[in-house]
N, C-alpha and C positions, 0 to 999 in steps of 0.2 A: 175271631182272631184271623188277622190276614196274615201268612208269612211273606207275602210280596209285599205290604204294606210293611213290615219292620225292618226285610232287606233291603227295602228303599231309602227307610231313616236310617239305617245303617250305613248305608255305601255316601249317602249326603253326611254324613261326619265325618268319614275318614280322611276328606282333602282340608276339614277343618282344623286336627289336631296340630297341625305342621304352623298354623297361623298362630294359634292360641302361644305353643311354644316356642316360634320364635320372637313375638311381643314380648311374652316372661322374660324368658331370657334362658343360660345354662344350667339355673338353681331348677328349671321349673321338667313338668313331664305331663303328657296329658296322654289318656288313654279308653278306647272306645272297648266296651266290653260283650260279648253276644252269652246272655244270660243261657242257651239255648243250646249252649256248648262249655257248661262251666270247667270239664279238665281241660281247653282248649280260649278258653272266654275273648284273650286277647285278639282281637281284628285288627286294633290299629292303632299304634303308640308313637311316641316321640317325645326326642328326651332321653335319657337313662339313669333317673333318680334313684327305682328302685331294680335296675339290671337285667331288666325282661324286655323279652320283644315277642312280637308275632306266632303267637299260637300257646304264649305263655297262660298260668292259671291265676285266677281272681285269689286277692287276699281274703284273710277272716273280713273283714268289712263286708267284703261281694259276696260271700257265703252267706254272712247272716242277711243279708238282704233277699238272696237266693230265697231263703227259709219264709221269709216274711210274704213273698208273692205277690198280690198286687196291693198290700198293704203294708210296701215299701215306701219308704219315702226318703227325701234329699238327705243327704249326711255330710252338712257343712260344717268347713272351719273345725275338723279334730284334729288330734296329734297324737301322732303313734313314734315310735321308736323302732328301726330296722333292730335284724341282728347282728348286725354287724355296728351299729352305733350313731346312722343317722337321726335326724329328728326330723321329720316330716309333718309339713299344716295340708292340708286334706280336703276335698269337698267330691263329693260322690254324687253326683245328678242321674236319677232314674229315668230310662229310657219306656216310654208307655206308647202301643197304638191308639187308635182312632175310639178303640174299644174299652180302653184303662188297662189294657195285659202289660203286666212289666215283663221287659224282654232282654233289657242292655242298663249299661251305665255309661257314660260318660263320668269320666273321676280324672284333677288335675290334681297333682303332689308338688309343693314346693320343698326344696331341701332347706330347713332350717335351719341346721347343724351350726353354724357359724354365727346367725342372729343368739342362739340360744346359748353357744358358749360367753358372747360378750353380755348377754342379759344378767348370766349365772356369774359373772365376774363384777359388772357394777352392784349387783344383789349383794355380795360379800362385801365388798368397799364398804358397801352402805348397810351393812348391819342387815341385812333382811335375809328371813328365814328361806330353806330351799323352796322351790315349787312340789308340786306333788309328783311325785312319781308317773314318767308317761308310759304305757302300756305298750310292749314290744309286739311288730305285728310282722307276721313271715310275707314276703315278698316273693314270686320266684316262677320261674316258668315250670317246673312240677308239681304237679296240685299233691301226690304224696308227700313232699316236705310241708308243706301247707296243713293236709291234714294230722299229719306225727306232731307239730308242732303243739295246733287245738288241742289233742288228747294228751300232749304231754303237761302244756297249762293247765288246764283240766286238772291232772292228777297232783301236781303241786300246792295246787289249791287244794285238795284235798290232805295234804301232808301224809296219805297212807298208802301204802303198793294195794294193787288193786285184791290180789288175794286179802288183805285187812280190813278192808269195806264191805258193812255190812247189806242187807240185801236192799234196803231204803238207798242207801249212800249210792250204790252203783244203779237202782232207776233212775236216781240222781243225775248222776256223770253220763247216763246215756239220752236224759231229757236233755239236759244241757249241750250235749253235742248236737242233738237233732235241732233244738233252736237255733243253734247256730252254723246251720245248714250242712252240715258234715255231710249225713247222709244224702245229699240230693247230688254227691259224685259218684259216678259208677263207680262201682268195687267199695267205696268206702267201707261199707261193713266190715270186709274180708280183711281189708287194711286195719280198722280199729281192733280187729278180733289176735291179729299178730301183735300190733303194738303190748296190748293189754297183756296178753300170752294167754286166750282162752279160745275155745274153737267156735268156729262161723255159726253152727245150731245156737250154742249159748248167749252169743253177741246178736240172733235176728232173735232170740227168745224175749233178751233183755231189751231191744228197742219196740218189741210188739207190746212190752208189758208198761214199759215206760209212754209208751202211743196212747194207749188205753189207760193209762191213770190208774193201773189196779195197783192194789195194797195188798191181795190177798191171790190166791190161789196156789198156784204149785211154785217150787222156786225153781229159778232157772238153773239150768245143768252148768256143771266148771265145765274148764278145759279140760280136767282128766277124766271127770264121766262122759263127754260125749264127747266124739269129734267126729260128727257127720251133719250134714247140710240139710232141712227139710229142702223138701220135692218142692219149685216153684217160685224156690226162695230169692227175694230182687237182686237184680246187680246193676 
């Protein structure tokens, strides 16, 4: 893995984005990501579909990619839904060196919001049923709203406060965070450990146990039996 070699594709995209978006047009936003720096990812954006700039963090999309590592691959043509209520079509292209190391993305957003409300309007004219439900995806230059966001879908899907899940359900919720690259932001842990309300020992207990696919040994400590950090423990 060359890091001159990925700063090199790196810095040749950044006079790119400014072309791509201004072809699209004002619906569109195109943005260069350095995997390498995911609370920071943004390098180099244009556009302001989804209201980040320059040192902003990657969405769930760039996380679960993050997670995947060099067995990531292009993410074209989805549609997510802001929180705030836009609709977005989407194509996320994986940046790789010489070597296959994923290291960046290049990802362009169109805002759809307007195609999609005149769709949802001739749909009803004409008798046809809604589409399916688009999945809301946090946008934003702080990677902790990003991650509160993941852990709080996460637990809705699960319809129980985290004290109610039993000890399968929550290896559960912390596999499924690690797939979807939570953990690979500094602090993360420490951040999912307040979310949840349990202390930092208990949250690296339950991602070593959920890492390892055990079903059995000792169960993880709450928040009110332990609230101290093993020695060593990531950030």
């Amino acid at each position: 893995m060359s890091t001159r070699e990925q700063d090199a594709i790196i810095a040749a995209l950044i006079p790119v984005v400014d072309g791509i978006a201004a072809t699209l047009g004002s619906f569109c936003e195109v943005v260069v990501h350095d995997f390498r720096r995911p609370e920071k990812s943004v390098v180099a954006i244009a556009g302001s579909v989804t209201g980040r700039s320059v040192g902003g963090a990657m969405s769930e999309i760039g996380m679960g990619l993050l997670a995947r590592g060099d067995d990531a691959d292009n993410e074209l043509n989805y549609i997510t839904r802001t929180r705030t209520g836009k609709m977005i079509k989407s194509s996320t292209m994986v940046l790789r060196d010489s070597t296959g190391t994923v290291f960046g993305a290049l990802c362009i957003n169109l805002d759809i919001t307007a195609i999609g409300q005149a769709g949802a309007l001739i749909g009803e004219l004409a008798g046809v049923a809604d589409p399916a439900a688009v999945p809301t995806t946090t946008f934003g230059n702080d990677i902790d709203s990003v991650v509160d966001a993941i852990v709080d879908a996460h637990q809705l899907r699960q319809r129980k406060p985290w004290a109610e899940l039993d000890r399968d359900q929550r290896l559960h919720l912390f596999r499924s965070l690690d797939q979807r690259g939570v953990f690979a932001v500094r602090r993360a842990v420490e951040q999912v450990a307040a979310r949840l309300g349990i202390s930092r020992a208990s949250a690296y207990n339950y991602l070593a146990q959920a890492r390892a696919g055990s079903t059995a040994g000792s169960t993880a400590p709450d928040a009110e039996s332990d609230t101290t950090s093993p020695d060593g423990a990531p950030t």
